[in-house]
VMD Tcl script that draws the C-alpha trace (Angstrom):
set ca {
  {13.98 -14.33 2.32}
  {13.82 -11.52 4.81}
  {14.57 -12.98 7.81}
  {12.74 -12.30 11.32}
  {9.41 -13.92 10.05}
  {7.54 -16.87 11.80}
  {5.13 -18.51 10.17}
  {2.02 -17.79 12.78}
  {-1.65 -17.94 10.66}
  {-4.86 -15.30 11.83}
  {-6.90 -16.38 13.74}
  {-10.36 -17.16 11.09}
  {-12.95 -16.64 13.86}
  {-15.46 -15.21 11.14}
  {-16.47 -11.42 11.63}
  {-19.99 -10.12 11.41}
  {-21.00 -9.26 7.95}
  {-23.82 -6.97 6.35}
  {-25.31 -8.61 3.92}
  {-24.55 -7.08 0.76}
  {-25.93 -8.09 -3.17}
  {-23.09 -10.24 -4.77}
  {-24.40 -8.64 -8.30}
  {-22.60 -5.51 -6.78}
  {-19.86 -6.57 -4.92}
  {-18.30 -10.02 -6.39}
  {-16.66 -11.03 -3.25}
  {-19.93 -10.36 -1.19}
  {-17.95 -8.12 1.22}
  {-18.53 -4.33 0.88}
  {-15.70 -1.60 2.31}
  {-17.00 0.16 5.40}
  {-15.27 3.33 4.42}
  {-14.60 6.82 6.25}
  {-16.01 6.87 10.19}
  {-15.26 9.27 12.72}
  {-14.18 7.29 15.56}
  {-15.75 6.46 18.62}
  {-15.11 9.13 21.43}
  {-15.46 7.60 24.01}
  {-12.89 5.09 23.08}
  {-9.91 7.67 22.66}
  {-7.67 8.07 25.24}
  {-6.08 11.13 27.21}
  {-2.51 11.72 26.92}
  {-2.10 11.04 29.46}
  {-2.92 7.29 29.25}
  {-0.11 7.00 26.59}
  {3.05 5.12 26.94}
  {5.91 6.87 27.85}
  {8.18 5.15 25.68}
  {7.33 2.17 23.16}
  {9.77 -0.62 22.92}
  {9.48 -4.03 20.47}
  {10.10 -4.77 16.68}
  {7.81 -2.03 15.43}
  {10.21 0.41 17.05}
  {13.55 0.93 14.50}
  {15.81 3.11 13.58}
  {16.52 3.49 9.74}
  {20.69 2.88 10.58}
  {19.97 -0.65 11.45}
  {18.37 -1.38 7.55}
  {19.66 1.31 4.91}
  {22.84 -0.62 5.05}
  {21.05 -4.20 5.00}
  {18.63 -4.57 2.31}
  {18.58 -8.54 2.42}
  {16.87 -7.56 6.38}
  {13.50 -6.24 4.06}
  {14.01 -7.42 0.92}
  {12.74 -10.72 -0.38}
  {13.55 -11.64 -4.07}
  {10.51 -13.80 -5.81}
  {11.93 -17.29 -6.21}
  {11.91 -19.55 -9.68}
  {8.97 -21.62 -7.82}
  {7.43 -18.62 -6.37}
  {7.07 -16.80 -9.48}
  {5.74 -20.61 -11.59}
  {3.16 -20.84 -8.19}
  {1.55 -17.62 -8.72}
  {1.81 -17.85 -12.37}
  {-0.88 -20.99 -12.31}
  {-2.57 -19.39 -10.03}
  {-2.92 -16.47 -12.42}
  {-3.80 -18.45 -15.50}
  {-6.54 -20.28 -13.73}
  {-8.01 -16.99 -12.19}
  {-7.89 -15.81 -15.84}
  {-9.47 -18.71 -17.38}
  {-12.47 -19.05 -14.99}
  {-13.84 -15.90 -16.33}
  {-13.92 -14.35 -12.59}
  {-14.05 -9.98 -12.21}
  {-11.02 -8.78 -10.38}
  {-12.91 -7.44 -8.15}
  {-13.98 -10.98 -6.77}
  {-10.52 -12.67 -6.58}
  {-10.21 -14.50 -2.80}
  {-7.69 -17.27 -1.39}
  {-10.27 -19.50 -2.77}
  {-9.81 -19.04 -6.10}
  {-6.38 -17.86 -6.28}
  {-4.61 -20.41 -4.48}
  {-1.03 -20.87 -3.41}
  {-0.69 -23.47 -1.04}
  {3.42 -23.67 -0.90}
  {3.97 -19.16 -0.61}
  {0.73 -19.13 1.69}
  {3.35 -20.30 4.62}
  {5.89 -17.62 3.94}
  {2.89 -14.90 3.40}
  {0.93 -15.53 6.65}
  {4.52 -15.15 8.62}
  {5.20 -11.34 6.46}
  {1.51 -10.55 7.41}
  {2.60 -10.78 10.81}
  {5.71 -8.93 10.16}
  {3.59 -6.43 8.64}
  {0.92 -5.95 11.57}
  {3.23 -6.80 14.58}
  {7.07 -6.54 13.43}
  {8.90 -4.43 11.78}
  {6.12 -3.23 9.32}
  {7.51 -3.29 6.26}
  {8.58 -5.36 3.03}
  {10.00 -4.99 -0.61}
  {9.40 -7.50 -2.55}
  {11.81 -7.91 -5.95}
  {11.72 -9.47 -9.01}
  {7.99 -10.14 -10.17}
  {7.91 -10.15 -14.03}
  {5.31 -6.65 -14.58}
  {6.64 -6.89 -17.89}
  {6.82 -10.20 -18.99}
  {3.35 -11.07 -17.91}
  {1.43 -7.28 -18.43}
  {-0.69 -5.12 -16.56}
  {-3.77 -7.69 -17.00}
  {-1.72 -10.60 -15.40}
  {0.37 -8.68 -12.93}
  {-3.17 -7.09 -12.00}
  {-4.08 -10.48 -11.11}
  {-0.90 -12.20 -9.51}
  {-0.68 -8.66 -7.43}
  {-3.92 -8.46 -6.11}
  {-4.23 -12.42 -5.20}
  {-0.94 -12.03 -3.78}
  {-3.24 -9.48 -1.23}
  {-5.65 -11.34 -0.28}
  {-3.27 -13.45 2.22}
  {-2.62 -10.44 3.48}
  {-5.82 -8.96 4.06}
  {-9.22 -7.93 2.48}
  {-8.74 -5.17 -0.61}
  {-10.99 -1.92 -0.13}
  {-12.30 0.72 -2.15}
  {-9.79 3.68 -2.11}
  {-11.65 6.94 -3.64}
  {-15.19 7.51 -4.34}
  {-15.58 5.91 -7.84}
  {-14.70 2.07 -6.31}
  {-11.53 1.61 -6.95}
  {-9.73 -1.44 -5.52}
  {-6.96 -1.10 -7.70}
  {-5.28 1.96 -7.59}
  {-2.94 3.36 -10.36}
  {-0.53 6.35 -8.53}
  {-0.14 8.20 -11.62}
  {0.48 11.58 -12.50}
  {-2.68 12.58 -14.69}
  {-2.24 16.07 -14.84}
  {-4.27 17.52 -11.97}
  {-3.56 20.63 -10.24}
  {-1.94 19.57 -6.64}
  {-2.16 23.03 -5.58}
  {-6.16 22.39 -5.22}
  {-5.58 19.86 -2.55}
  {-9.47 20.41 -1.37}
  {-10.65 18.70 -4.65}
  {-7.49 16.80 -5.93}
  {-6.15 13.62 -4.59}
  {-2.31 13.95 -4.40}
  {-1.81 10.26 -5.71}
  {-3.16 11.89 -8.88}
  {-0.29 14.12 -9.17}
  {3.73 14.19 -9.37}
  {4.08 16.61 -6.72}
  {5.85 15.47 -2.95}
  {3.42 13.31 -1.20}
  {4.18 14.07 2.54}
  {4.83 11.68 5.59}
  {1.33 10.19 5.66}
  {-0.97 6.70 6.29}
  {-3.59 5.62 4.20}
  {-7.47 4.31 5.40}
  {-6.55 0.85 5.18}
  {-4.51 -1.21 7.41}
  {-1.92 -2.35 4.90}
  {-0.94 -0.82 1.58}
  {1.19 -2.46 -1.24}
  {2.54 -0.54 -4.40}
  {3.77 -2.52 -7.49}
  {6.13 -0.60 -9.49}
  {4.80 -0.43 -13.08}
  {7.04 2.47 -14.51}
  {9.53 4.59 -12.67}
  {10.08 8.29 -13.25}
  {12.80 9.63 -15.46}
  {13.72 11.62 -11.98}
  {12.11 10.95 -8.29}
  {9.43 9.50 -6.91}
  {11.54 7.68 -4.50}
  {10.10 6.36 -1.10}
  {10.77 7.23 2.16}
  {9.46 5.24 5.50}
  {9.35 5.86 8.83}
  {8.66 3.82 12.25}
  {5.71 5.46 14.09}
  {6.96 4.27 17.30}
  {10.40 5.49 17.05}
  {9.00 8.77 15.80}
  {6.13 9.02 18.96}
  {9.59 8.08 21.39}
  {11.45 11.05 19.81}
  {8.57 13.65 20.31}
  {7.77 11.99 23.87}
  {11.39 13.27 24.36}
  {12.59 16.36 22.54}
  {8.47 17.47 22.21}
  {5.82 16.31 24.84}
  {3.83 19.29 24.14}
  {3.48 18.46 20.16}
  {3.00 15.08 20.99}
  {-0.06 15.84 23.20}
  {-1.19 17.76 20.89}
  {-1.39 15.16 17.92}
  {-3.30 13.05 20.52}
  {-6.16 15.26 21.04}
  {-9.54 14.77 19.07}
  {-9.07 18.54 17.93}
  {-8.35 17.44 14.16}
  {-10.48 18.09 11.13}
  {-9.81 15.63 8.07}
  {-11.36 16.52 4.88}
  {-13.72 13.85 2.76}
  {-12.76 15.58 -0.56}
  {-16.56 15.55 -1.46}
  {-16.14 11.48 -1.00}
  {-19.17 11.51 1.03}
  {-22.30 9.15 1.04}
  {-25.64 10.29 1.66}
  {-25.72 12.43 4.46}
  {-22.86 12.36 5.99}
  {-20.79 15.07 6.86}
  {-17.84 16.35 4.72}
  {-15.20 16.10 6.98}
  {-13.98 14.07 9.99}
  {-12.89 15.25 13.76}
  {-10.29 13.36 15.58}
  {-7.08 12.85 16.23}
  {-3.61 11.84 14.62}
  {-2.01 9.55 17.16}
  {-4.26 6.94 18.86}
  {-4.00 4.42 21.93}
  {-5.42 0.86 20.70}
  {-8.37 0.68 23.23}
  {-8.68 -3.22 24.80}
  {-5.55 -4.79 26.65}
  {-2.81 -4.36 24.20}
  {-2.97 -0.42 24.12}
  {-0.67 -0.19 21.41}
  {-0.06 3.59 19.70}
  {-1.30 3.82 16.25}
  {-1.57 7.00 13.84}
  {-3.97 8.21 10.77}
  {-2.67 11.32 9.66}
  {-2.42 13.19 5.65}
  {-1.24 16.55 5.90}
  {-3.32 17.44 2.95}
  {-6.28 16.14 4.44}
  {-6.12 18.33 7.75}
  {-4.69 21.53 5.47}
  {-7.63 21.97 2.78}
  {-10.53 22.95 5.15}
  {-10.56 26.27 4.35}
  {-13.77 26.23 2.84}
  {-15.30 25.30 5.78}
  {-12.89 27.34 8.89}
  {-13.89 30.26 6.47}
  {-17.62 30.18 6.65}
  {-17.09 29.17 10.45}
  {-18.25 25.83 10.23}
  {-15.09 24.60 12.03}
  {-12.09 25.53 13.64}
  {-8.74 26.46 11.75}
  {-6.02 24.52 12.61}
  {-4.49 26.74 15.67}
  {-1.41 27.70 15.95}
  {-0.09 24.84 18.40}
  {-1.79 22.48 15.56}
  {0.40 24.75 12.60}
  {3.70 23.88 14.64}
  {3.06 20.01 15.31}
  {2.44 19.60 11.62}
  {5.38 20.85 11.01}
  {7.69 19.45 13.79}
  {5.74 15.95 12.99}
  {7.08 16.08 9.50}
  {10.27 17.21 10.10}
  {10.83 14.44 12.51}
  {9.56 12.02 9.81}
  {12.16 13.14 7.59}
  {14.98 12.82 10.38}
  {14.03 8.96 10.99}
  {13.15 8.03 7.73}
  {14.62 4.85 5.78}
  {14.74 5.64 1.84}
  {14.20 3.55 -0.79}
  {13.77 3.46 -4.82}
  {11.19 1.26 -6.42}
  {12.51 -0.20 -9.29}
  {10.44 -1.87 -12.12}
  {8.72 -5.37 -10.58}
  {8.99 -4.54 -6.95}
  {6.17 -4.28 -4.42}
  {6.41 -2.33 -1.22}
  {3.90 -3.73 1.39}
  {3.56 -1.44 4.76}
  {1.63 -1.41 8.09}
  {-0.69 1.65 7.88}
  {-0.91 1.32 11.66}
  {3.10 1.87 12.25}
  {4.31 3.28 9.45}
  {4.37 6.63 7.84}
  {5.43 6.95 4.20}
  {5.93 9.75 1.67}
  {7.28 9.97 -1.60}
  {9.71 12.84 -3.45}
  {8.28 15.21 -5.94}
  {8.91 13.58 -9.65}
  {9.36 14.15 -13.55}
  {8.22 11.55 -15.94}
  {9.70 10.64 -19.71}
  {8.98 12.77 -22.19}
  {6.70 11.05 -24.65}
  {5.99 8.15 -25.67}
  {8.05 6.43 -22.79}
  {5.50 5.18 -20.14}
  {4.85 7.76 -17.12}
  {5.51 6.51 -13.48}
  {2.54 4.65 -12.48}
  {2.26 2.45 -9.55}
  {-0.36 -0.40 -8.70}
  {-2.07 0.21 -5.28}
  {-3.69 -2.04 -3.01}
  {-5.65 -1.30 0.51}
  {-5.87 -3.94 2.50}
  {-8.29 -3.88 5.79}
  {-7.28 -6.52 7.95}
  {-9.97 -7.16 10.97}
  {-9.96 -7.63 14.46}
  {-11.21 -11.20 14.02}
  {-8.18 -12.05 11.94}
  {-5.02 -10.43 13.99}
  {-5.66 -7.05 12.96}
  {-5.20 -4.26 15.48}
  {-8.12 -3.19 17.84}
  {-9.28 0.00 16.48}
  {-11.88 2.73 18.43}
  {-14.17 2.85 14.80}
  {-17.24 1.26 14.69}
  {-16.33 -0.89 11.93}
  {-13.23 -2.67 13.11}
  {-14.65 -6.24 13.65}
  {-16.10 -5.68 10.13}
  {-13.66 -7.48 7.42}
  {-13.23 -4.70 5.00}
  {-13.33 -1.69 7.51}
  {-12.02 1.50 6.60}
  {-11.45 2.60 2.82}
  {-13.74 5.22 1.35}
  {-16.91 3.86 0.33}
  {-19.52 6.06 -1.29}
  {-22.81 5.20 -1.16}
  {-23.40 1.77 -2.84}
  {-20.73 2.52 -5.58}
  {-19.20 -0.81 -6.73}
  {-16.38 -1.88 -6.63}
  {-13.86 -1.79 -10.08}
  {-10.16 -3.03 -11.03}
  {-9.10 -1.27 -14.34}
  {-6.11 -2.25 -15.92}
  {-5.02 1.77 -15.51}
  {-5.27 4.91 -14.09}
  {-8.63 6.95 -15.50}
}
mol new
graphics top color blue
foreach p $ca { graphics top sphere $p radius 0.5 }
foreach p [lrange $ca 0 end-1] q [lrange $ca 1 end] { graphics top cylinder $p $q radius 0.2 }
display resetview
């Protein structure tokens, strides 16, 4: 077991809930999805720390050398725990999409996965899991296992417009080069230093490639320290609500197609802790829109922080390969990841694919404070269109 984890439970004050039809969504919580956030809560630069110290600041020397310090291989009773627990689920004729603790349960790994939840939102911020049987049990039961596993870790959430829950990253064939339509995930091409709209994010390696597709990770906080240092004025500049993320066309009734903030954020309240959101291919395929005038193209100073932002990335960054039955679970509040351009098997050996899970985990329950409307709500962030329902296929589609 990786060591550095207490076992400290959230706190189940219970959050303020819309009420939502249970024919729609199973689990009678719906995903808040895309917000811009709340101006008013943002803070100027300079209100920012000038350095960050604590767990979630590390430098990738002190664990590329020490696996067994993020690495925690499934044990014999583990593995028999969430087996039952997967058989029963099974049995009892439940969707996917409305698996809970309460009916997956694991009272013994509960324990050790309410002290990595902490790790995850307050430590470190990261964890590879090794050793769960994908191919001894299938995708239908590994579907299971996996995403009961995450819900002692947090709430899933839709992550694209058609409701998906769980997510297959999976090269399909579509063209990355039209990154204002196509969702990179979708693609083999380099996914750069980015965070996802959820809080946490696992990935359960299915398939690997015949070459790449290996992860990288980097500490936020060690990354906002070195730019507070070498690069104050790219810094400030990722702090300013200047940004323009694109929706991809994800968009519910009337809102608008894109969102205006920032990259780096200062947790409003009394921990003011730095947090980022940031996709380079989210603030890069607004053309359409900068074009016709509509908004602002990214300006020069914006060009060069990209850059210098994912350059540093790459300086700090821990690497890692995913082999077949691992699962990488990450902080999407302190944690950048990317992943290396790859080639799959030639047919009929299975393509990389990769089982996704976004996890929202709310205020009421240890998450972070964040300055969106939604972040008391359970399953905040995510990309929610409309009333679009949730689904779990087996596979990508």
């Amino acid at each position: 077991m990786a060591p550095g984890l207490t076992a400290t439970s959230p706190n189940h004050t219970p959050s303020i809930e819309k009420q939502v039809p249970r024919s729609i969504f199973p689990d009678g919580i719906k995903t808040s999805g895309q917000h811009p956030p709340l101006y008013h809560q943002l803070s100027p630069y300079e209100e920012f720390p000038h350095k960050i110290t604590g767990a979630t600041v590390w430098d990738a020397d002190d664990y590329k050398n020490n696996p067994e310090r993020w690495t925690h291989w499934l044990t014999d009773d583990e593995l028999a725990e969430m087996s039952e627990a997967a058989d029963n689920f099974k049995n009892a004729g439940i969707p996917l999409t409305g698996i809970s603790r309460d009916n997956f349960q694991l009272p013994r790994l509960s324990t050790f996965l309410a002290s990595m939840r902490n790790e995850l939102l307050n430590g470190k911020g990261f964890i590879l899991f090794k050793g769960f049987p994908v191919e001894k049990w299938g995708n239908h039961k590994s579907a299971i296992a996996y995403m009961g596993l995450g819900t002692y870790l947090g709430y899933f959430v839709s992550q694209n417009g058609k409701g998906h829950v769980l997510g297959h990253v999976k090269d399909l064939g579509d063209d990355a080069k039209q990154i204002d339509k196509v969702r990179i995930y979708r693609t083999n091409a380099r996914q750069f230093f980015h965070a996802d709209d959820s809080d946490l994010v696992g990935l359960l390696c299915i398939a690997r490639a015949l070459e790449g597709g290996e992860s990288d990770i980097t500490s936020v906080h060690h990354v906002y320290n070195t730019l507070r240092r070498e690069r104050p004025d790219v810094l400030k500049t990722l702090t300013e609500p200047v940004w323009y993320f694109d929706r991809k066309g994800e968009v519910s009734e009337d809102e608008d197609p894109y969102i205006r903030t920032s990259v780096f954020y200062l947790e409003p309240g009394g921990k003011a802790r730095v947090f980022c959101k940031y996709d380079p291919y989210f603030i890069r395929s607004l053309e359409r829109f900068s074009s016709a005038g509509i908004i602002p193209p990214l300006s020069p100073a914006q060009l060069e922080a990209a850059d210098v932002l994912e350059a540093t990335c790459n300086r700090l960054a821990l690497h890692m390969i995913l082999e077949v039955g691992d699962i990488q679970f990450l902080s999407n509040e302190h944690i950048l990841h990317a992943r290396t351009e790859y080639k799959d098997h030639a047919p009929p050996a299975p393509r990389r694919h990769l089982m996704r899970l976004w996890l929202a985990t709310p205020e009421s329950e240890g998450g972070w404070k964040l300055p969106f409307h939604d972040s008391e709500e359970k399953k905040r962030g995510g990309i929610q269109v409309d009333d679009v329902a949730p689904v779990a296929h087996l596979d990508a589609e």
